[in-house]
VOKOLLUM-312062 format. One record per atom (N, C-alpha, C): residue number from 1; x, y, z. Coordinates in nm, 3 decimals, padded with zeros to 5 digits. Each point is the difference from the previous one (the first is absolute). Layout:
<atoms>
+-----+---------+---------+---------+
:   i :    east :   north :      up :
+-----+---------+---------+---------+
: NUM :       X :       Y :       Z :
...
+-----+---------+---------+---------+
</atoms>
This chain:
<atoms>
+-----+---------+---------+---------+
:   i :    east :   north :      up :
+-----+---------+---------+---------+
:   1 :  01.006 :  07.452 :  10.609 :
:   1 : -00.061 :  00.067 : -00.108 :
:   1 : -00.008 :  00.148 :  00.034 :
:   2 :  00.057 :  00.083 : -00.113 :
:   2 :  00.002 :  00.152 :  00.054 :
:   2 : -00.128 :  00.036 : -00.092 :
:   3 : -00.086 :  00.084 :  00.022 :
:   3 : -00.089 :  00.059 : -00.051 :
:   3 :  00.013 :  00.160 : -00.005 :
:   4 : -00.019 :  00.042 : -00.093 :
:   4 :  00.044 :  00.149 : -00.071 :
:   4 : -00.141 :  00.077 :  00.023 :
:   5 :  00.022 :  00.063 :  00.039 :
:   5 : -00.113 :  00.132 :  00.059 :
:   5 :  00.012 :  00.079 : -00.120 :
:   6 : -00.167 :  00.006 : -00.098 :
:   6 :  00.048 :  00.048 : -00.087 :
:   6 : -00.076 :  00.177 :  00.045 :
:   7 :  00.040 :  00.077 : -00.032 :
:   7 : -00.004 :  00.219 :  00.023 :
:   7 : -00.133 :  00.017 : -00.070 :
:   8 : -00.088 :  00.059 :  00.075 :
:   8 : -00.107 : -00.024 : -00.099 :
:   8 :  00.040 :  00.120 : -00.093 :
:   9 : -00.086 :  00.033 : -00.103 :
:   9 :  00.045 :  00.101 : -00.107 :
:   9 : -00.097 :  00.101 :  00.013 :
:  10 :  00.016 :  00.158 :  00.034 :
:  10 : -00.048 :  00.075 : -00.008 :
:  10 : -00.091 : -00.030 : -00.137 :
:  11 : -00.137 :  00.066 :  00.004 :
:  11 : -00.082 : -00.012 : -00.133 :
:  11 :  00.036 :  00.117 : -00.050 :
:  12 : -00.011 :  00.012 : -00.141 :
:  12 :  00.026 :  00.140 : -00.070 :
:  12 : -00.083 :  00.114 :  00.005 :
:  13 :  00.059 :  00.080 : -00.004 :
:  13 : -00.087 :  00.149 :  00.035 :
:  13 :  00.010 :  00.075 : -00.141 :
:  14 : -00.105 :  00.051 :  00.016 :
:  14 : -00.007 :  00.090 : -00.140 :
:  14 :  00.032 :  00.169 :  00.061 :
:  15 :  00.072 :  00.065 : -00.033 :
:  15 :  00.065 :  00.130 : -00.003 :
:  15 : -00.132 :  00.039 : -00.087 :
:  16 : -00.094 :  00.079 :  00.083 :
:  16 : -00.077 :  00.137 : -00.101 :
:  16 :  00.043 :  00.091 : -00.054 :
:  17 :  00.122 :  00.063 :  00.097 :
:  17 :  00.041 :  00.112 : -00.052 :
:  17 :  00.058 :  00.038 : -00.106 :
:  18 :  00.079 : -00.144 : -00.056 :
:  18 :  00.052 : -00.040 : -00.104 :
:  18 : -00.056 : -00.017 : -00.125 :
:  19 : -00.143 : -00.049 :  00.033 :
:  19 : -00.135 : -00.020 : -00.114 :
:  19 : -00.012 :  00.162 : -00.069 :
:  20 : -00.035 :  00.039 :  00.129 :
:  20 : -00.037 :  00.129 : -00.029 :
:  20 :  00.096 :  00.068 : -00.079 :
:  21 :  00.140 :  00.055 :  00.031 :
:  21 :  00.066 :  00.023 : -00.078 :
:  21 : -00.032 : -00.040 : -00.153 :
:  22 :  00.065 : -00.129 : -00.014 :
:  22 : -00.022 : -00.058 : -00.155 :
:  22 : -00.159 :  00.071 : -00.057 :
:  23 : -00.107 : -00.026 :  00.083 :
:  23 : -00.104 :  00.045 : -00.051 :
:  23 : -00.004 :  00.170 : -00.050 :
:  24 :  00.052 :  00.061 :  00.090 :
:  24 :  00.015 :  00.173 : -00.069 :
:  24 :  00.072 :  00.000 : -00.111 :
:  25 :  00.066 : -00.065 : -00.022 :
:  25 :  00.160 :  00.026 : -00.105 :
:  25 : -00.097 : -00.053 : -00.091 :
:  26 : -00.044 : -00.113 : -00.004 :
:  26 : -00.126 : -00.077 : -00.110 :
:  26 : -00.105 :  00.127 : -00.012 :
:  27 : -00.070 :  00.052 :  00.068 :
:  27 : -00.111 :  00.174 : -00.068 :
:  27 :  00.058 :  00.063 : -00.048 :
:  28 :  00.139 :  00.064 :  00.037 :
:  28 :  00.063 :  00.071 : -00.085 :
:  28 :  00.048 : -00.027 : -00.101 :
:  29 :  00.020 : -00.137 :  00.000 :
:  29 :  00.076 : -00.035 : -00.168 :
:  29 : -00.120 :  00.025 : -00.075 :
:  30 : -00.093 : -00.082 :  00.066 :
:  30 : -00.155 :  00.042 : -00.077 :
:  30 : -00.061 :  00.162 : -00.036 :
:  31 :  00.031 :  00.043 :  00.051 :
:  31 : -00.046 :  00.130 :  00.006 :
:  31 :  00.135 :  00.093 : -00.115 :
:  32 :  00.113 : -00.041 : -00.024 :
:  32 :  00.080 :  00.090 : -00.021 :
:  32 :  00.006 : -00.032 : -00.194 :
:  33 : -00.073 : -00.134 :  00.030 :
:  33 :  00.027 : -00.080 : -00.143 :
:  33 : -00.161 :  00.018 : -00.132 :
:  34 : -00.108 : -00.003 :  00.113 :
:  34 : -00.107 : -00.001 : -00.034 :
:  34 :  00.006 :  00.176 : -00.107 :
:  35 : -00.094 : -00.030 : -00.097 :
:  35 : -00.004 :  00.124 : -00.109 :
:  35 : -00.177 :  00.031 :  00.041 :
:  36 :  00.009 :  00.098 :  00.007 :
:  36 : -00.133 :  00.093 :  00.038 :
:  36 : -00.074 :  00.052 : -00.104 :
:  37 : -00.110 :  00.035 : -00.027 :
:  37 : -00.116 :  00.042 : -00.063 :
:  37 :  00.048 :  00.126 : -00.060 :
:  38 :  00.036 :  00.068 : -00.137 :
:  38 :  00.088 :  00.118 : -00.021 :
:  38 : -00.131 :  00.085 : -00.053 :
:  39 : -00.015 :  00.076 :  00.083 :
:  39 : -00.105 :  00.110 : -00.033 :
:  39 :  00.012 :  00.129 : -00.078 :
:  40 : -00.016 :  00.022 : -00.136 :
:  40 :  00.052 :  00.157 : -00.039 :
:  40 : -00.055 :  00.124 :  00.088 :
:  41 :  00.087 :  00.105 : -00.008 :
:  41 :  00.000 :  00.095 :  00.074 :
:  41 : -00.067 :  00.090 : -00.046 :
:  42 : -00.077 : -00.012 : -00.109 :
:  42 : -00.096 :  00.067 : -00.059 :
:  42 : -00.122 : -00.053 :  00.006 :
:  43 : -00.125 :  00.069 :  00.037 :
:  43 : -00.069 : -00.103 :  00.021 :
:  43 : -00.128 :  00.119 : -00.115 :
:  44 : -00.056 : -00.060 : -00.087 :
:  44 : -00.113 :  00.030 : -00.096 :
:  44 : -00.121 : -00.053 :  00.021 :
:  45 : -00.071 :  00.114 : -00.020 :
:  45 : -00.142 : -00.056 :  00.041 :
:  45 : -00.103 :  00.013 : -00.176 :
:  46 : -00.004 : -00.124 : -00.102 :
:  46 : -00.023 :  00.081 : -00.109 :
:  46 : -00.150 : -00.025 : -00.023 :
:  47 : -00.056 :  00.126 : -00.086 :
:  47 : -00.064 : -00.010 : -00.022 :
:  47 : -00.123 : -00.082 : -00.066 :
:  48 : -00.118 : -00.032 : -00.029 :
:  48 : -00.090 : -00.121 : -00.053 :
:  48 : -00.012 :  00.026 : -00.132 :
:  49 : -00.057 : -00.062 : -00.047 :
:  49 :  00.002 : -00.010 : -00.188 :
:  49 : -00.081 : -00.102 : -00.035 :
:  50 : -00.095 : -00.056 : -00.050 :
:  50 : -00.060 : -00.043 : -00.042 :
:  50 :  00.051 : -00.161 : -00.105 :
:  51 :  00.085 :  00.136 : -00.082 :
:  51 :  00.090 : -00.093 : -00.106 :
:  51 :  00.086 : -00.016 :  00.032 :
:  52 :  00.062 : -00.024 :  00.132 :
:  52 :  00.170 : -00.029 :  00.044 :
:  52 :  00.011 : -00.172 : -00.055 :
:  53 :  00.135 : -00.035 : -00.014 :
:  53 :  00.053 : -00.102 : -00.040 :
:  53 :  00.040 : -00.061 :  00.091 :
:  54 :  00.035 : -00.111 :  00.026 :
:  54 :  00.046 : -00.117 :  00.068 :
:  54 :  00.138 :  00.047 : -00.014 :
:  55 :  00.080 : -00.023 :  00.135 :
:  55 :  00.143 : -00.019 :  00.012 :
:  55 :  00.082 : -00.122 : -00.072 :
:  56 :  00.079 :  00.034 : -00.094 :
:  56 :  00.065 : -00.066 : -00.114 :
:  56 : -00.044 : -00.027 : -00.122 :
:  57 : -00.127 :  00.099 : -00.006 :
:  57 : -00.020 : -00.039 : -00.129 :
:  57 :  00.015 :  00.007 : -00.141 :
:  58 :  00.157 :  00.078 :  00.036 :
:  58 :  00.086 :  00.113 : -00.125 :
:  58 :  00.144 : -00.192 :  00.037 :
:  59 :  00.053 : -00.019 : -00.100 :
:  59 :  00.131 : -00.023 : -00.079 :
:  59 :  00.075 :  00.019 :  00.053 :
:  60 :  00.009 :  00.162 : -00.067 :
:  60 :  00.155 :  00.095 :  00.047 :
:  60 : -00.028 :  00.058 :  00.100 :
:  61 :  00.054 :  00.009 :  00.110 :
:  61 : -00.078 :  00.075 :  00.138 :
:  61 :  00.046 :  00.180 : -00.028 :
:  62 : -00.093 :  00.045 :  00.065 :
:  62 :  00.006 :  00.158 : -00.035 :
:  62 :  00.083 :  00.073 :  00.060 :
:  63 :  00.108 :  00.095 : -00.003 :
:  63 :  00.070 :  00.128 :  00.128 :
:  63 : -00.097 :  00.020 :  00.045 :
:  64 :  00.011 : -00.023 :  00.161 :
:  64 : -00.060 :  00.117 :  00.079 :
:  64 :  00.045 :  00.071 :  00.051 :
:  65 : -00.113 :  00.111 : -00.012 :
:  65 :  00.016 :  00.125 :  00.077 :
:  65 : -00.084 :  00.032 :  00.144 :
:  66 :  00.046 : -00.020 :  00.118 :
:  66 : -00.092 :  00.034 :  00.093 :
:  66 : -00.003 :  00.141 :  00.040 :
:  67 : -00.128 :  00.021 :  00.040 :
:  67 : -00.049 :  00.159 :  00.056 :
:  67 : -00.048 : -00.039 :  00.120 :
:  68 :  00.019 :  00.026 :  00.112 :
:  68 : -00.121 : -00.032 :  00.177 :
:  68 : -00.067 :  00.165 : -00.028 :
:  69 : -00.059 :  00.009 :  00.160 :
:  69 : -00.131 :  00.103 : -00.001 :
:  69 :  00.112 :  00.063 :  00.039 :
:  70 :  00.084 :  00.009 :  00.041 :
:  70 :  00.061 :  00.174 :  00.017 :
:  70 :  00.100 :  00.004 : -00.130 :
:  71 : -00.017 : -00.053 : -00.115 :
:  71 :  00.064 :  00.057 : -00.157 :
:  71 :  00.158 : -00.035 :  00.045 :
:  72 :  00.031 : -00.133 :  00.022 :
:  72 :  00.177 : -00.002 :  00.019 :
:  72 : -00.007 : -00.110 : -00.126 :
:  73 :  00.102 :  00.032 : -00.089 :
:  73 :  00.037 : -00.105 : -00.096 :
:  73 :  00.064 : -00.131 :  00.048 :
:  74 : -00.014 : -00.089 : -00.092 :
:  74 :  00.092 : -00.142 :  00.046 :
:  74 : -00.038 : -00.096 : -00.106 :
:  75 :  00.094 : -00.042 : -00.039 :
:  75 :  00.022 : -00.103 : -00.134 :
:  75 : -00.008 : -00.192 :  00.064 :
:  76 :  00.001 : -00.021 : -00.129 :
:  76 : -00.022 : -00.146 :  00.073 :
:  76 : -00.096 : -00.110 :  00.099 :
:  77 :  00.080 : -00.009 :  00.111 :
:  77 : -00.054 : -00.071 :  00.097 :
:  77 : -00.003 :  00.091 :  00.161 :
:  78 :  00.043 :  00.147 : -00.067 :
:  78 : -00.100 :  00.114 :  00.076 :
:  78 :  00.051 :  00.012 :  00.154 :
:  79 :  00.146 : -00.054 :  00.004 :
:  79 :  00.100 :  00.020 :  00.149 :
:  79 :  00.061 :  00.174 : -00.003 :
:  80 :  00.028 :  00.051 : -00.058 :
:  80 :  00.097 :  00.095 : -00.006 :
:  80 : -00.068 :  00.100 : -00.080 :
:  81 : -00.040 :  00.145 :  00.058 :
:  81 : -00.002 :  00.093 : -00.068 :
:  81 :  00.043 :  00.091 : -00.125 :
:  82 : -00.024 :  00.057 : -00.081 :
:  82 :  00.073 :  00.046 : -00.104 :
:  82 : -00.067 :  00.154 : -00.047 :
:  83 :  00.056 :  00.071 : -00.029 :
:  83 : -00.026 :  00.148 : -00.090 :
:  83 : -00.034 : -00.046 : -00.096 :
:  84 : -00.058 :  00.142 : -00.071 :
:  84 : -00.046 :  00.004 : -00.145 :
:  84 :  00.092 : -00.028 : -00.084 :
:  85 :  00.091 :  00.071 :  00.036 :
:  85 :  00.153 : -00.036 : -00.110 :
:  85 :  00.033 : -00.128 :  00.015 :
:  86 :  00.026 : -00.044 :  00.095 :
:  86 :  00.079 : -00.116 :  00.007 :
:  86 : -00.101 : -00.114 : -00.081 :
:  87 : -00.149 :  00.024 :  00.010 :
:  87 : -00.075 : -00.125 : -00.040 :
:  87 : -00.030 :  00.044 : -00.206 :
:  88 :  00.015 :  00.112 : -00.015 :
:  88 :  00.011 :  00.056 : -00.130 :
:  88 :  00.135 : -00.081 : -00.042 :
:  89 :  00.159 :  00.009 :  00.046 :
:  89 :  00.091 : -00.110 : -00.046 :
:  89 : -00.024 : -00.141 :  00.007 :
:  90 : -00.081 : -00.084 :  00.089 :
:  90 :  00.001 : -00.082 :  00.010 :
:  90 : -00.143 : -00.052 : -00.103 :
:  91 : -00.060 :  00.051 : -00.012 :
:  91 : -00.120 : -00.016 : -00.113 :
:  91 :  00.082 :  00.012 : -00.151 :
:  92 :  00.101 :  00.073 : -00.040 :
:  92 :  00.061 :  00.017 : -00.092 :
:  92 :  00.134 : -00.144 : -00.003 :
:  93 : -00.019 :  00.017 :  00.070 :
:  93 :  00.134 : -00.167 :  00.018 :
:  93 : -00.107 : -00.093 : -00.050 :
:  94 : -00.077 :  00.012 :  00.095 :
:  94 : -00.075 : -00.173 : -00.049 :
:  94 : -00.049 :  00.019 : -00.146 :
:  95 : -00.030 :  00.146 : -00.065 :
:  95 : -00.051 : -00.041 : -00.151 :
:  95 :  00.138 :  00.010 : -00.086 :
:  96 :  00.069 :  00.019 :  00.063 :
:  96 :  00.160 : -00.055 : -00.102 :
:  96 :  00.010 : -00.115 : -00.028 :
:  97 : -00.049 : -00.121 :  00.136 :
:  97 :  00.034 : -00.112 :  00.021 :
:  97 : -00.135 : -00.066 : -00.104 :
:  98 : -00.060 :  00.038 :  00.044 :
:  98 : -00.134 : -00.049 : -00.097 :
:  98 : -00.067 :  00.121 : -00.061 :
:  99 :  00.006 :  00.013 : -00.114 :
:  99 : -00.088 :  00.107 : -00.053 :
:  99 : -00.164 : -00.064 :  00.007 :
: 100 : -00.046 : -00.065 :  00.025 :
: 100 : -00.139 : -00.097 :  00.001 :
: 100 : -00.047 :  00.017 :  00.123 :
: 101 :  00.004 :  00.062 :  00.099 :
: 101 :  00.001 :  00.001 :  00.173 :
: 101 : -00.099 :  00.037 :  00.025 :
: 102 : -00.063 : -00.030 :  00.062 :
: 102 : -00.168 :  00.008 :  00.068 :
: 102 :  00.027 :  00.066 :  00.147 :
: 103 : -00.040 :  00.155 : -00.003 :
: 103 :  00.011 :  00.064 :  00.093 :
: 103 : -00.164 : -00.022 :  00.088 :
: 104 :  00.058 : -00.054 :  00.089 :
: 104 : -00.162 : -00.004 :  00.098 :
: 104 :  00.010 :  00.074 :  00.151 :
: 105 : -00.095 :  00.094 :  00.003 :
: 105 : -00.009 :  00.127 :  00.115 :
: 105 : -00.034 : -00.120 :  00.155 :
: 106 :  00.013 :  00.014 :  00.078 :
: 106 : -00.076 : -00.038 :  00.093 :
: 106 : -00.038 :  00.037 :  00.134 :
: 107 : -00.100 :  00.123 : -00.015 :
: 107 :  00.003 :  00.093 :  00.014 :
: 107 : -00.075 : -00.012 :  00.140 :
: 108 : -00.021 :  00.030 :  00.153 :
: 108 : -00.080 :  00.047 :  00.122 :
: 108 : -00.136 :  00.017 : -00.109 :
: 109 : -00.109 : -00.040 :  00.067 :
: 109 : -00.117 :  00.075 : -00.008 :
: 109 :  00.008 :  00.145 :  00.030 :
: 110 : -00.011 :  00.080 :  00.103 :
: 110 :  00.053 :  00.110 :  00.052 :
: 110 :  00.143 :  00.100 : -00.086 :
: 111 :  00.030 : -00.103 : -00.102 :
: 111 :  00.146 :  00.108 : -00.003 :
: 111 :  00.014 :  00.093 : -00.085 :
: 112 :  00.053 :  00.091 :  00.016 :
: 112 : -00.017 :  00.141 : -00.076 :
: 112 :  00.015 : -00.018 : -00.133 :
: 113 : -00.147 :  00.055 : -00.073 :
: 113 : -00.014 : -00.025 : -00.164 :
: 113 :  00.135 :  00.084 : -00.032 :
: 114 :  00.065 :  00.076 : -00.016 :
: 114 :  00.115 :  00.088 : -00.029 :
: 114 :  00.176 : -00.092 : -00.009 :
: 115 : -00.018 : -00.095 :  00.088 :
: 115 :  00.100 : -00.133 : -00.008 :
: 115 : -00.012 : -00.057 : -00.067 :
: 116 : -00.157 : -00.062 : -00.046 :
: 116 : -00.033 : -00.066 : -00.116 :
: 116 :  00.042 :  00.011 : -00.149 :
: 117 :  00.003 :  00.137 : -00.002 :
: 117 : -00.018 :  00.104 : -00.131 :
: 117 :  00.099 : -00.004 :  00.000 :
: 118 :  00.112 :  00.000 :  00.082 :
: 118 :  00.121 :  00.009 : -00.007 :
: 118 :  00.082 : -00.120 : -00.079 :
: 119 : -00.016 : -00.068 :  00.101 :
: 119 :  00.039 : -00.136 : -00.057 :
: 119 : -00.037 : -00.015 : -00.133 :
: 120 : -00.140 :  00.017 : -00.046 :
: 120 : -00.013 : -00.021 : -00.185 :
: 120 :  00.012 :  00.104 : -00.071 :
: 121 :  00.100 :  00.099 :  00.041 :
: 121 :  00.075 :  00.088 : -00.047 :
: 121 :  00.131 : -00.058 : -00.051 :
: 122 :  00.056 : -00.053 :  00.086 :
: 122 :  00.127 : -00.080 :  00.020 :
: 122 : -00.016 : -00.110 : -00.124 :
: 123 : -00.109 : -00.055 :  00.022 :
: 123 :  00.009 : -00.131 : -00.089 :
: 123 : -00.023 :  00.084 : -00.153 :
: 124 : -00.089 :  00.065 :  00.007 :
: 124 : -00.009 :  00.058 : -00.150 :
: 124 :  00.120 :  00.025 : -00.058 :
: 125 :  00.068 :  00.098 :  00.105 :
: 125 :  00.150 :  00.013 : -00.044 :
: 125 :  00.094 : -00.046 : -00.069 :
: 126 : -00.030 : -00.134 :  00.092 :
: 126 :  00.121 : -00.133 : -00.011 :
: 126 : -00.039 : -00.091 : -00.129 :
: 127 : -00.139 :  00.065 : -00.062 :
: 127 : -00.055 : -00.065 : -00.091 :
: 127 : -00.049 : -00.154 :  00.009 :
: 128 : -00.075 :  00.002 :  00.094 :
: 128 : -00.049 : -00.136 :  00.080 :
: 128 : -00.152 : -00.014 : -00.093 :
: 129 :  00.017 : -00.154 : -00.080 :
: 129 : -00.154 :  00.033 : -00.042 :
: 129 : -00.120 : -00.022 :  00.070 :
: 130 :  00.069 : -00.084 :  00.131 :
: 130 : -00.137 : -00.089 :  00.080 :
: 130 :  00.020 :  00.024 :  00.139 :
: 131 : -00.106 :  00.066 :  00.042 :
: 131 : -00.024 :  00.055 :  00.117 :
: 131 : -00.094 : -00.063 :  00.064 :
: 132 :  00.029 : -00.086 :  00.111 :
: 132 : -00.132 : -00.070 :  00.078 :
: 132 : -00.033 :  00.089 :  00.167 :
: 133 : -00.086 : -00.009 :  00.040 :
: 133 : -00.031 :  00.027 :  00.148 :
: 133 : -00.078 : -00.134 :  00.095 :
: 134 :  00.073 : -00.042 :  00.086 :
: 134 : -00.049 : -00.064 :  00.075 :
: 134 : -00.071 :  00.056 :  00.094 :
: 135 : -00.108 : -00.108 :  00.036 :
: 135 : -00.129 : -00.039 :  00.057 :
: 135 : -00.038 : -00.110 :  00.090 :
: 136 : -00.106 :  00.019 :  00.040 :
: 136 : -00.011 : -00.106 :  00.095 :
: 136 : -00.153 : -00.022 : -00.055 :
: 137 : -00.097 : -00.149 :  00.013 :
: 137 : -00.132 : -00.017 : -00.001 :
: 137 : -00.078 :  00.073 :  00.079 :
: 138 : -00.113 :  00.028 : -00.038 :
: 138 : -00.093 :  00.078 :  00.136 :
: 138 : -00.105 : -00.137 :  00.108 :
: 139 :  00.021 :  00.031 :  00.096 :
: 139 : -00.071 : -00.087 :  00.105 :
: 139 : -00.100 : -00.050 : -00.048 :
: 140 :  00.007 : -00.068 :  00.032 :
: 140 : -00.131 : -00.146 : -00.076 :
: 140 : -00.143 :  00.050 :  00.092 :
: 141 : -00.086 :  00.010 : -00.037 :
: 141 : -00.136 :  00.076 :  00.098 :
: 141 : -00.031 : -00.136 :  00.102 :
: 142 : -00.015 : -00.035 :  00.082 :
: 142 : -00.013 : -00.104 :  00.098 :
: 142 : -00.206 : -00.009 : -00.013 :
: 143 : -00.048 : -00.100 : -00.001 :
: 143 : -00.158 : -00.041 : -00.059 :
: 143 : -00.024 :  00.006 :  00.162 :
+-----+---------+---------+---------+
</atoms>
C-alpha cells in the first residue's frame, strides 16, 4: 500500500497594499464625482421690513437685480459682475421678452442709495410697471 503525502497548503494572505490602493482610487472616484454646495459670489446682507413676503409668493418670478455693499451690479443668481450699460441692455431684453416683468432690486443693506436710483432709472426707462425690493424679516425679540 503506497500512501501519498499530501503538501500542506499555504493559508491565504491578504495583500494590504493592494486594499489600499483600490481604497484611494475608491475616495477619489468619490471625491471627483461628488457635487458640492454652490455658493454665489455675491453675498447680500438685506435689509428688515416689517411687511416682507415669503419666498415664492409671486407666480411669475421677478428679474433680479443685485447690488452688494461696495455698489457692483449682478443680475440673476448674482455669479458675474456687470456695468450700468450692460445691465440697462439686459433689463431691456427681458422687457422685449415679456413686457409684464417684475423688476425686483435686491439690494445690500449698506449699498449705495445712488445704485438704487439708478437701477429705477433704468426700469422707468425700459417702462417697467412693477418694481419690487427685497427684504428680509426683522429678528424675532427672544422673551
Amino acid at each position: 500500500m503506497k500512501f501519498f503525502v499530501r503538501k500542506r497548503r499555504n493559508t491565504p494572505t491578504v495583500i494590504i497594499v493592494a486594499l489600499i490602493d483600490v481604497l484611494i482610487v475608491l475616495v477619489i472616484f468619490l471625491l471627483v464625482t461628488t457635487t458640492f454646495k454652490q455658493t454665489s459670489a455675491l453675498k447680500v446682507a438685506l435689509p428688515e421690513s416689517s411687511q416682507s413676503k415669503k419666498a415664492g409668493a409671486n407666480e411669475n418670478p421677478p428679474y433680479v437685480v443685485n447690488i452688494n455693499s461696495n455698489g457692483v451690479y449682478s443680475v440673476g443668481d448674482g455669479k458675474f459682475a456687470i456695468t450700468l450699460d450692460q445691465l440697462q441692455s439686459k433689463i431691456k431684453e427681458e422687457v422685449l421678452k415679456n413686457p409684464n416683468v417684475v423688476l425686483a432690486i435686491n439690494a445690500a443693506e449698506n449699498a449705495p442709495w445712488g445704485k438704487v436710483v439708478k437701477v429705477r432709472d433704468i426700469a422707468a426707462e425700459a417702462k417697467i410697471k412693477t418694481l419690487v425690493a427685497f427684504t428680509k424679516e426683522p429678528a424675532k425679540p427672544s422673551p
